[in-house]
C-alpha positions in Angstrom: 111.1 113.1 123.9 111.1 110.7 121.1 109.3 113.1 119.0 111.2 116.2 118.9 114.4 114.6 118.6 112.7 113.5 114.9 111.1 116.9 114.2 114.1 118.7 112.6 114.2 115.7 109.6 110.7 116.2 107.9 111.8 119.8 106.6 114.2 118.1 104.0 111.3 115.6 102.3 110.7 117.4 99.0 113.9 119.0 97.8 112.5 120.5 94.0 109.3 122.4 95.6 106.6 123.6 93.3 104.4 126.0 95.7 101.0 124.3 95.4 99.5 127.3 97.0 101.0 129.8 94.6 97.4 129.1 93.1 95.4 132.2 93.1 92.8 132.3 95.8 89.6 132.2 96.2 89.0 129.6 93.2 85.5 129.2 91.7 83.6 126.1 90.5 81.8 126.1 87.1 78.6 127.3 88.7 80.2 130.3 90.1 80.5 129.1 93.8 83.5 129.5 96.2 85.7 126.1 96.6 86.5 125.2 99.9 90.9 124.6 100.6 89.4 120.7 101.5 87.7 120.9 98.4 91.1 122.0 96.5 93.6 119.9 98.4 93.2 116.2 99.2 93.9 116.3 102.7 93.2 112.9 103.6 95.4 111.5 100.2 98.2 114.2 101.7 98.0 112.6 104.9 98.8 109.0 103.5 101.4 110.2 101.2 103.3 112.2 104.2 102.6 108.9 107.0 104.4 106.6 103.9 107.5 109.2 103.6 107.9 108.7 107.7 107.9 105.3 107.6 110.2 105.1 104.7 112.8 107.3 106.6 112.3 105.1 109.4 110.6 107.2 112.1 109.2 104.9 114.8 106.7 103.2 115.2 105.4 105.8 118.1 106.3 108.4 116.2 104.2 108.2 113.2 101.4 107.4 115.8 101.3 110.3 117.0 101.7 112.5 113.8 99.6 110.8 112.3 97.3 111.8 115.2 98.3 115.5 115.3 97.4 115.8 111.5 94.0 113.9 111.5 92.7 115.7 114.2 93.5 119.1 112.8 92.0 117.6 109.4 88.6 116.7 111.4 88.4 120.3 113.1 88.6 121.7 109.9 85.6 119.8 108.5 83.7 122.0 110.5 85.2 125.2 109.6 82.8 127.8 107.3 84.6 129.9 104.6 87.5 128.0 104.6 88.6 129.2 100.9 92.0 131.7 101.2 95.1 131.7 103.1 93.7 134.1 105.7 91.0 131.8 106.6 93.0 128.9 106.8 95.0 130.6 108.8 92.4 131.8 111.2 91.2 128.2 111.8 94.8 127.0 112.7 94.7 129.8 115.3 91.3 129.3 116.6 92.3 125.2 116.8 95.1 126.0 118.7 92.5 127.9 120.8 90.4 125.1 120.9 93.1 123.3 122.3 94.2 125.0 125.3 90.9 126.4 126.4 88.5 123.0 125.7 91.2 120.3 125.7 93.6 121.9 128.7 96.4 120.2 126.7 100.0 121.1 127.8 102.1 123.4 126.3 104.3 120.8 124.8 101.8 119.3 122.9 100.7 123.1 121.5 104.4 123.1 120.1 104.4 120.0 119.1 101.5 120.3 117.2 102.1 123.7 115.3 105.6 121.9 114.3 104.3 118.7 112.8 101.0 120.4 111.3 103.3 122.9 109.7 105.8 120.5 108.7 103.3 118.6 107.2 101.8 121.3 105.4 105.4 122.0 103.8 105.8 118.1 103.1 102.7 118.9 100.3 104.6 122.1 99.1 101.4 124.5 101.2 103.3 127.3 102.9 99.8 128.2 104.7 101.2 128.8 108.0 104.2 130.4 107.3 104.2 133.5 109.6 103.2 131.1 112.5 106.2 131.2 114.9 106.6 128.0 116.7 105.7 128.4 120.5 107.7 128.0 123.4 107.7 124.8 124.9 108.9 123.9 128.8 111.9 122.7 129.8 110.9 121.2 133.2 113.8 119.2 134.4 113.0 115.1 134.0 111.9 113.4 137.5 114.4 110.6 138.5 114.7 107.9 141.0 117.8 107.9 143.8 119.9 104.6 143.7 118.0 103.5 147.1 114.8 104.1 145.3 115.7 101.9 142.6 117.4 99.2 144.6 113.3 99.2 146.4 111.7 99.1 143.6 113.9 96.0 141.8 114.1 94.1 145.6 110.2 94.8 145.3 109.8 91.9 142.7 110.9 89.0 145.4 107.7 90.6 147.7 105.2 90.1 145.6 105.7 86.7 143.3 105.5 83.7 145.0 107.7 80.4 144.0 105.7 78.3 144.2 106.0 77.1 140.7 108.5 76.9 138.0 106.3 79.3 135.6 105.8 81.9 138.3 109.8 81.7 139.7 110.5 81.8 136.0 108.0 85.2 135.9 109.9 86.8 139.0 113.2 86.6 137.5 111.8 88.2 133.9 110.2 90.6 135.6 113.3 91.7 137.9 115.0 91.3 134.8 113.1 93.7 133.0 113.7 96.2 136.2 117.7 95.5 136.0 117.8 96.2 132.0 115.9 99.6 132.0 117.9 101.0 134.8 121.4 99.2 134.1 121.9 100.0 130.2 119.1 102.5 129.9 117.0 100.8 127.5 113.7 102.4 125.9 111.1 100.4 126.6 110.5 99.9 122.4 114.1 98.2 122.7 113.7 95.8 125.7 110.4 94.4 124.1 112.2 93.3 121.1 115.1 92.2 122.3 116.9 89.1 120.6 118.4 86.4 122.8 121.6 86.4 119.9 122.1 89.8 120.1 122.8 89.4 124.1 126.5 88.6 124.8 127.3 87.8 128.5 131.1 86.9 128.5 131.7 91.2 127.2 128.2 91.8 129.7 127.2 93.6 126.2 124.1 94.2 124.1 123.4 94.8 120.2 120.4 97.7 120.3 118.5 98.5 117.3 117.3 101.7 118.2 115.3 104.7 116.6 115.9 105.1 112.9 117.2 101.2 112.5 120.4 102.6 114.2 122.8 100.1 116.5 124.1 100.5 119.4 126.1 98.5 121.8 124.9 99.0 125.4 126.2 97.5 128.5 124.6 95.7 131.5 126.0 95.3 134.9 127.3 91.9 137.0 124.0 91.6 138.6 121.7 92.0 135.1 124.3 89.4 133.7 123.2 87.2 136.8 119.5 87.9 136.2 120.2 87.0 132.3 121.7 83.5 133.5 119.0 82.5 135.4 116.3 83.6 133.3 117.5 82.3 130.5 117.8 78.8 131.9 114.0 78.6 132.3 113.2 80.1 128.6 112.1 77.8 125.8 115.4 78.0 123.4 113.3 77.8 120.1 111.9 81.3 121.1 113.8 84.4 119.9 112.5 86.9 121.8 113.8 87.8 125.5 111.0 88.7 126.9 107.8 86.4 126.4 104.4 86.2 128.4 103.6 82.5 129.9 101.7 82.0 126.6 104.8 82.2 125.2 104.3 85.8 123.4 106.6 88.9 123.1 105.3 91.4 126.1 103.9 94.5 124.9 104.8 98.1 126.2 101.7 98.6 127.9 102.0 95.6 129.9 105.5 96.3 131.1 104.2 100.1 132.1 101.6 98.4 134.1 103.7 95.9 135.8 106.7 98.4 136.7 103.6 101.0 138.5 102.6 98.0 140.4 105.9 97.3 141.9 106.5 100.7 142.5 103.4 101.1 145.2 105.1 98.0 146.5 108.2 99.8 147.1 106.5 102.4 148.4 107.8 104.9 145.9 105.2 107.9 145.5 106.9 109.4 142.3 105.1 108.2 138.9 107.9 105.7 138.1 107.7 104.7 134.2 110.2 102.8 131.8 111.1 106.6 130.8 111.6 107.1 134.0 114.2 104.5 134.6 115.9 105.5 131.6 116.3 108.8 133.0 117.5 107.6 136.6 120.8 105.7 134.1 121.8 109.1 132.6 121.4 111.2 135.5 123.3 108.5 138.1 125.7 108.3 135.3 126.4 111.8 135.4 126.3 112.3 139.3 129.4 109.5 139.1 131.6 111.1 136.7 131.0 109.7 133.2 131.7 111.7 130.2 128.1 113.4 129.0 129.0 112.1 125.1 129.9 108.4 126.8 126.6 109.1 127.9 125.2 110.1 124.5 126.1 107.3 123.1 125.3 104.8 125.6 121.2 106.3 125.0 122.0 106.0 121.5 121.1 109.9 121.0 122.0 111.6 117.6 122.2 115.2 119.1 124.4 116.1 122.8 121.5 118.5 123.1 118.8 115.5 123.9 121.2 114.0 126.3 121.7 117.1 128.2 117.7 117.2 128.7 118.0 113.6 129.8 120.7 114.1 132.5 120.0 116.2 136.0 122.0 116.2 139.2 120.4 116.3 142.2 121.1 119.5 144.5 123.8 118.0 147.0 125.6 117.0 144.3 125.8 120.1 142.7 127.1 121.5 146.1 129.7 119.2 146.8 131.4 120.0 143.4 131.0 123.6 143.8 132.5 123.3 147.7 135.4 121.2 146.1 136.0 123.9 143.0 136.4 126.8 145.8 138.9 124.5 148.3 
């Protein structure tokens, strides 16, 4: 989600445009012979200047991964492209990309949005207005899988089944890892967020949290009586000249993949056969927060969304809910 949310900002980059492409096409060399468009525009230099501008408008970290993906890869197909030396062409070879895409890569149709917006936007960063009369694609709006409240309660309970205590290091493990569980679901945490978490910013007496979310934005976020028991405990066996929260037994920061990795583990111990991610519990805290009666902008903020829009794709109500406010409405 994190990607589209940041789409919208890129179009504003260059505010005094000079068209670079209002140079007349087809140009010639001195011998007489047809330039290339990667032979007139430094693509690859382009592509630095536009991944420096992202970082300076403080896009995340993810984020500019994966544009910086999007762009390099159409750059590469086009090193293979013949004639490439007018707007048509260049044109054509966006089209037969896309192509290339869905038919070779079975890619979703997400990511076909996705990448027409960013290699567009991109485009327009350099002042090249190529791919103008592209209209952006449809993308799906499939609602976001949650978990149920018992579902949740099995997959936190599932950390005490499968760490024994028979140590200090390994208790001290179960209650990080439980922790970690508690976080994500209680105050909706991305997983970018709980990974760099400061001890300071953690004040139990309010059960509060200072969040530096996307775009070096903080939030406050809040964490429930049995997170703030989890917090006591845990801190208790952590080495105090640390900063970070969360740290490996070698005493680093844990990384995102390793978190993703532990949380599918404890999920097949619960038993849970939906894919169950740190996304994923980030979802389940909207949409329980919804089913009880909490404002959708408390909500908003709570996620630390800029637009109501985002948060509304976040939250869903289960069916029964649904009916049992519909039922009540018509009584």
């Amino acid at each position: 989600m994190g990607e589209y949310s940041e789409i919208n900002q890129i179009s504003s980059f260059n505010e005094n445009e000079q068209l670079i492409n209002h140079v007349k096409l087809p140009i010639y060399d001195d011998n007489g012979e047809i330039k290339s468009i990667l032979d007139i525009f430094d693509f690859q230099d382009m592509i630095e200047e536009y991944l420096i501008e992202l970082e300076i408008r403080n896009y995340s970290h993810n984020t500019i991964k994966t544009y910086k993906s999007i762009v390099s890869n159409f750059y590469n197909y086009l090193l293979d492209e013949k004639d490439l030396y007018n707007e048509r062409r260049f044109l054509r070879s966006f089209k037969r990309y896309i192509q290339y895409l869905k038919r070779d890569r079975l890619v979703s149709q997400n990511y076909i949005y996705l990448v027409t917006v960013v290699v567009k936007k991109f485009l327009e960063f350099n002042n090249v207005y190529f791919l103008n009369v592209i209209k952006t694609p449809k993308r799906t709006k499939a609602l976001p899988k949650s978990l149920n409240e018992i579902e949740v309660d099995n997959l936190i309970n599932a950390v005490d089944c499968n760490v024994a205590e028979d140590t200090k290091i390994q208790k001290a493990m179960k209650l990080r890892n439980k922790l970690i569980l508690a976080l994500l679901y209680s105050s909706g945490l991305r997983i970018s967020e709980l990974v760099t978490l400061i001890t300071k910013d953690i004040d139990l007496e309010e059960r509060t949290m200072r969040i530096r979310g996307k775009g070096e934005k903080d939030r406050i976020v809040l964490f429930d009586s049995k997170a703030k028991k989890l917090i006591e405990e845990y801190l208790e066996f952590k080495k105090p000249d640390t900063d970070y929260v969360f740290l490996s037994r070698f005493n680093r920061p844990l990384t995102p993949r390793y978190i993703q990795m532990m949380i599918k583990q404890y999920a097949e111990a619960a038993g849970i056969k939906k894919k169950v991610t740190p996304h994923i519990l980030r979802h389940s805290f909207a949409t329980h927060l919804l089913k009880n009666g909490v404002d959708i902008r408390v909500i908003q903020q709570l996620l630390g969304h800029s637009n109501l829009s985002t948060t509304q794709i976040y939250t869903s109500v289960d069916m029964e809910t649904l009916k049992s406010v519909y039922d009540k409405a018509k009584m």
